[in-house]
DSSP file (Angstrom, degrees, kcal/mol; ACC not computed):
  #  RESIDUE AA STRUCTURE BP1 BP2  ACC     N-H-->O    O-->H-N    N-H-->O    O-->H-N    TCO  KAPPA ALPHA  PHI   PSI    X-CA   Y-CA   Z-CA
    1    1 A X              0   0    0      0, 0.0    63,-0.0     0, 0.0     0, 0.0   0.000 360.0 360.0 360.0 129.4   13.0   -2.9    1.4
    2    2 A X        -     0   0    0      1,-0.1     3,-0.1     2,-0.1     0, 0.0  -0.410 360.0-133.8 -69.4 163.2   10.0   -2.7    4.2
    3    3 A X  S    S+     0   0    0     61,-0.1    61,-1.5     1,-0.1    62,-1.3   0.632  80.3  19.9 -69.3 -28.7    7.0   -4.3    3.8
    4    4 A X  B     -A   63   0A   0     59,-0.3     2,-0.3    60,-0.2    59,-0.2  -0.885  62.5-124.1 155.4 139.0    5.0   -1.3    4.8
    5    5 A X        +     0   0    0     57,-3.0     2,-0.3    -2,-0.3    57,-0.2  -0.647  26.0 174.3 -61.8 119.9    4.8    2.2    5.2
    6    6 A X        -     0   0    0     -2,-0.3     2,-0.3    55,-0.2    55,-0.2  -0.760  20.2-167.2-169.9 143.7    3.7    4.2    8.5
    7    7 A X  B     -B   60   0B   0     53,-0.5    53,-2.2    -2,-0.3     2,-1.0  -0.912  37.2-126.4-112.9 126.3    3.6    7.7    9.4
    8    8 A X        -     0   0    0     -2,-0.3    51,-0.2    51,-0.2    50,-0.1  -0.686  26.0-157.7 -56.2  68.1    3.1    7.7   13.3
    9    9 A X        -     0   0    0     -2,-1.0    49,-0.2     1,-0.1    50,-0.2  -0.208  22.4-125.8 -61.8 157.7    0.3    9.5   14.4
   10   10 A X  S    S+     0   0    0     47,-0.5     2,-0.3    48,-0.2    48,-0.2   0.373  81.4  73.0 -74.9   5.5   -0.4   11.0   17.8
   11   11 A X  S    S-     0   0    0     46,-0.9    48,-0.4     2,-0.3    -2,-0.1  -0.917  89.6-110.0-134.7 167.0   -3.9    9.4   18.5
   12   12 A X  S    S+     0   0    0     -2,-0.3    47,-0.1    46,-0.1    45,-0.1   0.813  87.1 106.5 -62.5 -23.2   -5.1    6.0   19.4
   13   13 A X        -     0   0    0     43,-0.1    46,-2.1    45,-0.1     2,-0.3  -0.396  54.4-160.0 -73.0 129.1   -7.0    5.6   15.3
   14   14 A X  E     -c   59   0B   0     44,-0.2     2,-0.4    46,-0.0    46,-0.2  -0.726   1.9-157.7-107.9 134.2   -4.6    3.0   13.1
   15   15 A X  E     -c   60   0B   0     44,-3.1    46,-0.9    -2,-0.3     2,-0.2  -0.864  11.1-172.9 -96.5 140.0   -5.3    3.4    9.2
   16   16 A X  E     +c   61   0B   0     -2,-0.4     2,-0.6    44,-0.2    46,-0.2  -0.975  15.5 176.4-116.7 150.2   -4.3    0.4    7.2
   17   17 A X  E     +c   62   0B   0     44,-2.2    46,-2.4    -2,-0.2     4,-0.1  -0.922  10.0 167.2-133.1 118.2   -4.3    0.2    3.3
   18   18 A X        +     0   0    0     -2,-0.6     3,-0.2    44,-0.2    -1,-0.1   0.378  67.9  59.9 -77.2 -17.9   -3.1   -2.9    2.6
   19   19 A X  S    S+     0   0    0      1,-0.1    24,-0.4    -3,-0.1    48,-0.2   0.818  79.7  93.4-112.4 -26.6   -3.9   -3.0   -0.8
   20   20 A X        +     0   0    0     22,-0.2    -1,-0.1    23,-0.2    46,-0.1   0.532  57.6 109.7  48.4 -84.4   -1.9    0.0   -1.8
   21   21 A X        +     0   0    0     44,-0.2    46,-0.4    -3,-0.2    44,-0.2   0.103  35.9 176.2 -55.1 162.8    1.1   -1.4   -2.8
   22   22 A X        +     0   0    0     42,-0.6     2,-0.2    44,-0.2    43,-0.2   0.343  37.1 111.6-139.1   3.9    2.2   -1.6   -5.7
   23   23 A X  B     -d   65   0C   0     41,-1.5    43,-2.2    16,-0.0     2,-0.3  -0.536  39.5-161.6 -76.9 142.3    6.1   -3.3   -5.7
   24   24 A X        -     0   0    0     -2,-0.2     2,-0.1    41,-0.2    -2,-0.0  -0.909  20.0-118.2-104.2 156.6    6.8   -6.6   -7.1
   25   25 A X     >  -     0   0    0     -2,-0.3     4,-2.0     1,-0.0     3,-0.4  -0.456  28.7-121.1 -59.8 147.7    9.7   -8.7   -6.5
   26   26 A X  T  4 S+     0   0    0      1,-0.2    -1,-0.0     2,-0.2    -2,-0.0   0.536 110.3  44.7 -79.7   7.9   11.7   -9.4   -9.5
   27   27 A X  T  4 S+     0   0    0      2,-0.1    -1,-0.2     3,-0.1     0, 0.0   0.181 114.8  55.1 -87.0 -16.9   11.7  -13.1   -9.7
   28   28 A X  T >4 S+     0   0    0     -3,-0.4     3,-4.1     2,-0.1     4,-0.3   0.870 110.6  51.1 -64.0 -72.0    7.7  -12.8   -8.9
   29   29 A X  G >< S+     0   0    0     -4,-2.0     3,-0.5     1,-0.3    -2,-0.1   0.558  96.9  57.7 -44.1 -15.2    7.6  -10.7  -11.6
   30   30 A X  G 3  S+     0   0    0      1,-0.2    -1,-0.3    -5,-0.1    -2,-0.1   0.496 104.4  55.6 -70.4 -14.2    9.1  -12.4  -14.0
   31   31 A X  G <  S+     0   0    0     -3,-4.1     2,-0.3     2,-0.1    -1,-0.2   0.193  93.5  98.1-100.5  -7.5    6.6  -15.1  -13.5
   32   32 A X  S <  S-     0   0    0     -3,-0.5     2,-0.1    -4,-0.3     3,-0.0  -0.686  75.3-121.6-118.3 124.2    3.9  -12.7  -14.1
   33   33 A X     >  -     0   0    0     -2,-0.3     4,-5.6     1,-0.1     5,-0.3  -0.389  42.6-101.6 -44.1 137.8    1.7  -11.9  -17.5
   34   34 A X  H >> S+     0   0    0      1,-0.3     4,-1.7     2,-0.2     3,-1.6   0.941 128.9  54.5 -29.6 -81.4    2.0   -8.0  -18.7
   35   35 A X  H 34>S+     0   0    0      1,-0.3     5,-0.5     2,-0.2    -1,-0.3   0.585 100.8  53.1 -32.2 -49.1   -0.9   -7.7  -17.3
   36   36 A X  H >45S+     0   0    0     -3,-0.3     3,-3.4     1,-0.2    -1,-0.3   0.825 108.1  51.9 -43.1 -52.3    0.1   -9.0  -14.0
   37   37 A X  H <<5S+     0   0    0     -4,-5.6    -2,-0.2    -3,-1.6    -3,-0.2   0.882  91.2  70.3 -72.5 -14.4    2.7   -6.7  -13.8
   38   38 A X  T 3<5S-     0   0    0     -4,-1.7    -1,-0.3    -5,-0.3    -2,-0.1   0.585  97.2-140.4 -65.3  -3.7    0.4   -3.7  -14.6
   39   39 A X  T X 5 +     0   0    0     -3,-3.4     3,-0.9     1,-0.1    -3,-0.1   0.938  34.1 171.4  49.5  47.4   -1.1   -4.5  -10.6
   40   40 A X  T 3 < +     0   0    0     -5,-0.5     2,-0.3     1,-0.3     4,-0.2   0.817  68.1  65.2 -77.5 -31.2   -4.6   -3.8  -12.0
   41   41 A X  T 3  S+     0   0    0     -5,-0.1    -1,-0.3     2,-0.1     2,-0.2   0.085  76.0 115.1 -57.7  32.4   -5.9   -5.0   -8.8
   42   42 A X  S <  S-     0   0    0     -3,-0.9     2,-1.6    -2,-0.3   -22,-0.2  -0.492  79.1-116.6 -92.6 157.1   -4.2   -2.0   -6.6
   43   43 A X    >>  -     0   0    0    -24,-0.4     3,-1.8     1,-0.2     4,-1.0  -0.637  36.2-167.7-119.6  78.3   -6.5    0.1   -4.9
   44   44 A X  T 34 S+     0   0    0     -2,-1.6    -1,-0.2     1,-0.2     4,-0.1   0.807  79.7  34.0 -35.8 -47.7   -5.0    2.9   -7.1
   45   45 A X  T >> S+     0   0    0     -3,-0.2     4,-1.9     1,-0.2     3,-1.6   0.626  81.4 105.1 -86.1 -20.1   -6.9    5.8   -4.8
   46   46 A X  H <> S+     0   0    0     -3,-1.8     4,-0.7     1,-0.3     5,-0.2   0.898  83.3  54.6 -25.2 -58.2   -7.0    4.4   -1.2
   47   47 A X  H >< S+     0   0    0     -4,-1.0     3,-1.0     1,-0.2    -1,-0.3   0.758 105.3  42.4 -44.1 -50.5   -4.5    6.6   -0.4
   48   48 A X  H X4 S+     0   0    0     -3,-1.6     3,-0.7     1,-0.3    -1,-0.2   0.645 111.5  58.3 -69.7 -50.5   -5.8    9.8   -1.4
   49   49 A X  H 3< S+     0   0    0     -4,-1.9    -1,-0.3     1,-0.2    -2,-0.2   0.571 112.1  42.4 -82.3  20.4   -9.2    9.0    0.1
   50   50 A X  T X< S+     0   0    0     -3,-1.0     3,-3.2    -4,-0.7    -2,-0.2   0.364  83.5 103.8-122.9  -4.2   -7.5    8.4    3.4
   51   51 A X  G X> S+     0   0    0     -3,-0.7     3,-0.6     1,-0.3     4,-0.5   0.713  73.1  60.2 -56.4 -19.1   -5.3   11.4    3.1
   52   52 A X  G 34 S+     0   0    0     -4,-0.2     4,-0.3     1,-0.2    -1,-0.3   0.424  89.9  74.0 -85.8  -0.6   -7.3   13.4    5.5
   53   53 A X  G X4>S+     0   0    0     -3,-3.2     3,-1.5     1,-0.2     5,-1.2   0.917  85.7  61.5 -85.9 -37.7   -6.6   10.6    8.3
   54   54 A X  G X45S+     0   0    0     -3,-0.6     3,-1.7     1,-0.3    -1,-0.2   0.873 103.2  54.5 -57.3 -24.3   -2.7   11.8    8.8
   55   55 A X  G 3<5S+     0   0    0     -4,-0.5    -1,-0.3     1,-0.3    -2,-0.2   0.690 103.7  54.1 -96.1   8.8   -4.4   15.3   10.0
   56   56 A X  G < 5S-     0   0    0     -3,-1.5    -1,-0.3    -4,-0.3    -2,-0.2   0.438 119.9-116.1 -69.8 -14.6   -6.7   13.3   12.7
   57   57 A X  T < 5 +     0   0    0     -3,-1.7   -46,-0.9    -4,-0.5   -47,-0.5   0.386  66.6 146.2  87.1 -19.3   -3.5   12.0   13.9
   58   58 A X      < -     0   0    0     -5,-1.2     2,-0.5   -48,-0.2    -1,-0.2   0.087  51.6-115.8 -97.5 152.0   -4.2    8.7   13.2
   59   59 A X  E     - c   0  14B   0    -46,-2.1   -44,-3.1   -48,-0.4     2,-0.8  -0.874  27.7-152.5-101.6 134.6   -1.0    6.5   12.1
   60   60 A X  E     -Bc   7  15B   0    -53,-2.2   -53,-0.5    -2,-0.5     2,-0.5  -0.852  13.8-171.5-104.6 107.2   -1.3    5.2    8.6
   61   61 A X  E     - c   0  16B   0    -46,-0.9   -44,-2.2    -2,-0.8     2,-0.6  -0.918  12.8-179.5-121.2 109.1    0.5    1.8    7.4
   62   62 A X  E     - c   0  17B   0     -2,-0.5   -57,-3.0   -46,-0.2   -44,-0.2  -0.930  35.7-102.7-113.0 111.7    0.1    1.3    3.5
   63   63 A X  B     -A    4   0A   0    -46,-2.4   -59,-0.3    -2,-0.6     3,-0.1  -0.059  14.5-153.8 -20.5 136.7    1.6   -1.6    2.0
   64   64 A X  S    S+     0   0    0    -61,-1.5   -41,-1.5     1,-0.2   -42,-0.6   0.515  76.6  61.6-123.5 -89.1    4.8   -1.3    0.2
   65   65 A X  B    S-d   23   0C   0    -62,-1.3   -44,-0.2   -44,-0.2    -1,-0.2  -0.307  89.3-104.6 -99.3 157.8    3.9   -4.7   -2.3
   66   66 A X        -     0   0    0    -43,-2.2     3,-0.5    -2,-0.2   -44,-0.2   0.346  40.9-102.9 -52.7 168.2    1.5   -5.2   -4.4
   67   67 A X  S    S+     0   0    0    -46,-0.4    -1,-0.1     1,-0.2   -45,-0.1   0.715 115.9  68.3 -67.8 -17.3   -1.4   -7.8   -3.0
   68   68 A X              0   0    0      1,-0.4    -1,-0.2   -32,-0.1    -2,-0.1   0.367 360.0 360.0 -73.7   2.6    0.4  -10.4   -5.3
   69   69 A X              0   0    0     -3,-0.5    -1,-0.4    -4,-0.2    -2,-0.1   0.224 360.0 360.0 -89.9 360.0    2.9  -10.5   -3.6
C-alpha cells in the first residue's frame, strides 16, 4: 500500500495534506483505544478545501495513513 497519494499536476505549485490520512496498520491498530481508531485527529476536510488546487494544476500528495501512524 503507498504511503501517499498524488495527482500530478502540470505547474510548478506542490499541495501537501499530510494529515489526511486516515489508514491504520493492523497491528498499530490493535494497540489502539476505540477512540484511537476513530482518527479524531484527521484533518477530516483538508481535502475538500484544497480541491480547487488540482484545477490550478498544482500536484497534490495526501497522506494515505493516519498521523498515528
Amino acid at each position: 500500500m503507498p504511503d501517499h497519494h498524488i495527482h500530478r499536476g502540470d505547474s510548478p505549485l506542490i499541495v501537501s495534506l499530510p494529515h489526511d490520512g486516515t489508514a491504520l496498520p493492523d497491528d498499530i491498530a490493535a494497540r489502539m483505544t476505540e477512540v484511537g481508531r476513530a482518527v479524531p485527529d484527521t484533518d477530516w476536510w483538508v481535502s475538500r478545501l484544497y480541491a480547487f488546487a488540482k484545477d490550478l494544476g498544482a500536484t497534490v500528495i495526501a497522506a494515505h495513513w493516519s498521523r498515528y501512524v
